[in-house]
N, C-alpha and C positions, 0 to 999 in steps of 0.2 A: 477365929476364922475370918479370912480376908474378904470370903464370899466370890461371886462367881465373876467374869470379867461381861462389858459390857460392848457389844455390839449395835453399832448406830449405822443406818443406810443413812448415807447423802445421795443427792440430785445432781450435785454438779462440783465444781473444785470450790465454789467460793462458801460453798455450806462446813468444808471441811477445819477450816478455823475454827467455829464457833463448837463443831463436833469434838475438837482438840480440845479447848481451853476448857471445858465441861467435865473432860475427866473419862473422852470414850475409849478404851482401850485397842479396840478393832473399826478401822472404817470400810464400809460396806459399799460396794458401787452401785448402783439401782437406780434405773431408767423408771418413771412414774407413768412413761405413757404406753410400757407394755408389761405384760403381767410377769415374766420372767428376768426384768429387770436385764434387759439385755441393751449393752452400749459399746459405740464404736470404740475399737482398741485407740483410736489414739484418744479419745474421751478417757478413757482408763486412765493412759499414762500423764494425763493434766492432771487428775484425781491423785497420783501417785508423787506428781512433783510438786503437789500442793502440799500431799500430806508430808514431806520433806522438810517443807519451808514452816511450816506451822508447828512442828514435833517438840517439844520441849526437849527436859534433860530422858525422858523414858522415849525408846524410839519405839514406834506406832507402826501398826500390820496393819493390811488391806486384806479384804478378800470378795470376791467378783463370782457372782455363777452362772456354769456353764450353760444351761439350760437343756444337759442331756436328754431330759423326756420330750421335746420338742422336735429330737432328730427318731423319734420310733415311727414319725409317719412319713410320706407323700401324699401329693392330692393328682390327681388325674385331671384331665380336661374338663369332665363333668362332677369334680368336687367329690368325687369320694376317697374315701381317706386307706392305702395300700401298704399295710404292713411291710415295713424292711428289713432285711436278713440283717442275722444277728452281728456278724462280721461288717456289714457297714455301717451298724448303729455306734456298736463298740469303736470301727475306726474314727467316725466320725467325732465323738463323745472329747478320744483321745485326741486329735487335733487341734480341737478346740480347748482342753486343756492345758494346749501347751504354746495356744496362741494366747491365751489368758495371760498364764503365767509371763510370757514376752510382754504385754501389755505393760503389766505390774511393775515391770522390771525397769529401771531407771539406775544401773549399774554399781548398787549398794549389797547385793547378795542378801537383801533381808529373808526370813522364811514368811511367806504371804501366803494367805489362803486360798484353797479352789475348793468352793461347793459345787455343787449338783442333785437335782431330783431321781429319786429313782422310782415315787410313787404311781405313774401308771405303767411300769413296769409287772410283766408276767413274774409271778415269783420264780420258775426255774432261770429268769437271765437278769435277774438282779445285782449275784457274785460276780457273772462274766463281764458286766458293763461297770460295775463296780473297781474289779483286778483288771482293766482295760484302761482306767483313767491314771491311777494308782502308779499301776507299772510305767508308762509312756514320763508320768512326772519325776517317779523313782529312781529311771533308771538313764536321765539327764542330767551330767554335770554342775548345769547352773541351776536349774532346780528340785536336785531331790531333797533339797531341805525345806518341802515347800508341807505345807498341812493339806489333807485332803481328807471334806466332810462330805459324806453323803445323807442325804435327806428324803424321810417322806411325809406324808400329810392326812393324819389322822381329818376324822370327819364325822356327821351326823347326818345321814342323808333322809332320815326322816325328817330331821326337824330342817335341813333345809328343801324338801317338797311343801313345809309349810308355810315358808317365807319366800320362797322363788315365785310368786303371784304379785308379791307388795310393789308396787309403784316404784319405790326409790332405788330397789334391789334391782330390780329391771333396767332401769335406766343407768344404774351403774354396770350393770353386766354388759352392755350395749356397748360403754364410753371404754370397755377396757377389750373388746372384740371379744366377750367371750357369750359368740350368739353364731346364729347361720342361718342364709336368708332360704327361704323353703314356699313353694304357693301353697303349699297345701297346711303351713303355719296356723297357729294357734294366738299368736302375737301379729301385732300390727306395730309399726314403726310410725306411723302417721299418727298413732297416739299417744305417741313418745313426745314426739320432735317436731319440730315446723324446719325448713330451710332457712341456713346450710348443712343445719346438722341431718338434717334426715335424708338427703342427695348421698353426704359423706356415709353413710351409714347402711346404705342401700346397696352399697357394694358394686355397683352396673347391673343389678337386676331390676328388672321390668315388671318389678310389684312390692307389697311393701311388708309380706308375711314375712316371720322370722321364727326360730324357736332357741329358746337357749341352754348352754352347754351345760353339761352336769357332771360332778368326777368321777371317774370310774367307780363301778362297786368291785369291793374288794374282792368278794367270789368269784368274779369273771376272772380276778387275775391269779388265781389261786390261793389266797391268803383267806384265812378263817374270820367267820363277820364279829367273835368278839371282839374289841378294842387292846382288851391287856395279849391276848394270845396274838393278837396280830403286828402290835409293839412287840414283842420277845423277837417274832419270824424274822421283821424287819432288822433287829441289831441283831442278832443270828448270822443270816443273809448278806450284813453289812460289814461285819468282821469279819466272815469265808474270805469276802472281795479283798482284804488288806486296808480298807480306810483307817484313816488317824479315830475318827468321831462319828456322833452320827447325830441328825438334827431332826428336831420335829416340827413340823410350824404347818399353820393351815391354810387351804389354796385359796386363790382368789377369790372364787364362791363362798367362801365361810368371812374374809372382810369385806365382800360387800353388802352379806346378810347377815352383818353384826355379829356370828357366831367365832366367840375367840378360845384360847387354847386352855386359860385356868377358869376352873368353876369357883368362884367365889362368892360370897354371901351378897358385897355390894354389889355385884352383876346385875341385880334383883330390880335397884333405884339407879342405876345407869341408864338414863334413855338420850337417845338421839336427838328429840325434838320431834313434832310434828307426826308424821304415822309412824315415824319408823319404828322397828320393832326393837324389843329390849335386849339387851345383851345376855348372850348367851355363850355360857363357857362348856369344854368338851370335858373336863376331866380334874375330879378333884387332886388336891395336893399332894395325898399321899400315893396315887399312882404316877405320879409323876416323879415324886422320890424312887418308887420302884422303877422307874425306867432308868434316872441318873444312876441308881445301884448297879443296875444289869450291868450299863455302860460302862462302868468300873470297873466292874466283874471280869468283864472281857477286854479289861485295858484299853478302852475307849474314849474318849472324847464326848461330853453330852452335852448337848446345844437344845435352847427351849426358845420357839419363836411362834407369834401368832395373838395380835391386837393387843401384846403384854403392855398394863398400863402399870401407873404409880403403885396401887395396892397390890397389884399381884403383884412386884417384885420386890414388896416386902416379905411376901410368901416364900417366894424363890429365892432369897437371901438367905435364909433360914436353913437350905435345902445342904445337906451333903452330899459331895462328888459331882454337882453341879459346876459345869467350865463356863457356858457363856449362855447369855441372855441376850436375845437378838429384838430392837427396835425401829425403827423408826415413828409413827406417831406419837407416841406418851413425847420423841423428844422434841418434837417437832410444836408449833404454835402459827396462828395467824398473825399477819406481822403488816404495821400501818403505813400506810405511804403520808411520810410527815406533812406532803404539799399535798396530800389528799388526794380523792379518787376511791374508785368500788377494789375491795380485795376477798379475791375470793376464799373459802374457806376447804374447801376440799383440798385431798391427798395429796394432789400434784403441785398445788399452793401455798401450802403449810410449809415455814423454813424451820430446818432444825436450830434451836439457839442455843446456849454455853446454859443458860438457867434452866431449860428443860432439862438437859443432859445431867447436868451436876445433880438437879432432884432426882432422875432415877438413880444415878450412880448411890445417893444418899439412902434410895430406899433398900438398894442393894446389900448395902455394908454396913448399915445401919448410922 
């Protein structure tokens, strides 16, 4: 068994070398400074004429996402948030698909990927937003040989009510906007930040309460609150639509409250430093087999993402009917500036290298 292929987010076109020479089979596009990893199409097509010139004798896929669940809202003049008909979500979704795919495109016809969320999606318009994106890529010349994964994002929302308090958790939910300023808040920003960061953070309101965001629960959007029955709903729902695959990975709230996707023994002795809290995985191994099965089952595409580090993808190696393995921190490392100076070690700082990459490909395939 070859084992599963490996997907590595980069930041920018010059991480994409070091993403190649490692051994990543898919490169990922992914902005660090917004949670949907959203970047200007011609950023894209530098990421894509990188990955060109960097490709060895195997040639190398991209794939970029759209951040469909982004387009389910509007905000009003006074900030509240106004549901959108389902026909301009859908168009919109599509559009944006196929502005992707144009991105990607640097006149080689390769088949490159388009993901998308569909996790705070109602479950009755999950298919139609689904066969909305599908169709638009399918049924265009220069890209209907393109892949098309849809994703959603399992979660614990008890255990994160028990870590959305902690200091670091907070401050991180802050640095990535997923917060909303409120006077009648619970949170204060003044005991975050000092200026400039706390001005930038304040949004132009005229105090400094906050409260922060939290993922939908899944009964508001009609999906059943067990975890396995609500994975089945999801590949269900995502096969009606026509996608190629379907991907799990967990939202910004679960990495920035340590909560990642495999439960594993070491998860236990993995600590952050300092207060943070320990790492916490959503789901043992052998549920996650039964998901890559379904996925099979239904001639799908399985994708596993969310703080996957070294040991768990020894796990996931292991794994039949398992397609790709989605990274970026395990490849990623703090990296020194040889004439010296502070570097910082956070998400947005961390460069992907050819030795990180090559170890999980290692842990992958043994």
């Amino acid at each position: 068994m070859i084992g599963p292929k490996l997907l590595v987010s980069i930041f920018n076109p010059e991480e994409v070398r070091q993403a190649i020479a490692g051994g990543a089979d898919i490169i990922d596009c992914e902005d660090p400074r917004v949670v949907m990893g959203f970047y200007q199409p011609h950023t894209i097509t530098a990421i894509a004429h990188a990955v060109r010139q960097n490709e060895g004798a195997t040639r190398s896929i991209m794939s970029v996402n759209i951040g469909a669940e982004l387009t389910l809202f509007s905000r009003t003049g006074t900030g509240f948030a106004l549901a959108r008909i389902d026909t301009e979500v859908q168009a919109r979704a599509a559009q944006q698909s196929l502005g992707i795919a144009s991105a990607m495109d640097v006149g080689d016809r390769r088949a490159n990927i388009i993901k998308f969320g569909v996790g705070g999606v109602p479950h009755d318009k999950v298919s139609g937003l689904v066969a909305a994106v599908k169709s638009s890529v399918q049924k265009h010349s220069l890209y209907q040989n393109h892949t098309v994964i849809a994703g959603f994002m399992p979660f614990d929302w008890k255990e994160w009510e028990r870590r959305k308090t902690i200091r670091e958790v907070i401050i991180a939910q802050v640095r990535v906007g997923e917060y909303y300023m409120d006077p009648a808040g619970s949170l204060d920003l003044s005991e975050y930040f000092k200026d400039p960061e706390l001005s930038q953070y304040k949004l132009g309101a005229n105090h400094t309460k906050f409260e922060l965001t939290s993922p939908p629960i899944p009964q508001s959007l009609g999906f059943p609150e067990a975890q396995e029955e609500r994975m089945k709903m999801y590949v269900d729902l995502i096969k009606a639509g026509g996608a190629d695959g379907v991907m799990m990975d967990t939202p910004i709230h679960a990495k920035n409250s340590r909560i990642c996707l495999v439960n594993h023994p070491q998860n236990d002795t993995d600590t952050a430093g300092g207060t943070a809290p320990r790492l916490y995985g959503l789901f043992r191994p052998d549920v996650l087999q039964k998901f890559a099965n379904y996925c099979a089952f239904n001639n799908l595409e399985s994708w596993l993402a969310g703080s996957i580090s070294v040991i768990h993808a020894e796990v996931l190696g292991k794994m039949e009917n398992l397609d790709v393995v989605l990274c970026r921190g395990s490849a990623s490392e703090v990296i020194s500036n040889p004439f010296g100076g502070a570097v910082g070690g956070d998400r947005a700082e961390r460069r992907v290298t050819a030795r990180k990459v090559s170890a999980m490909i290692k842990a992958l395939r043994g």
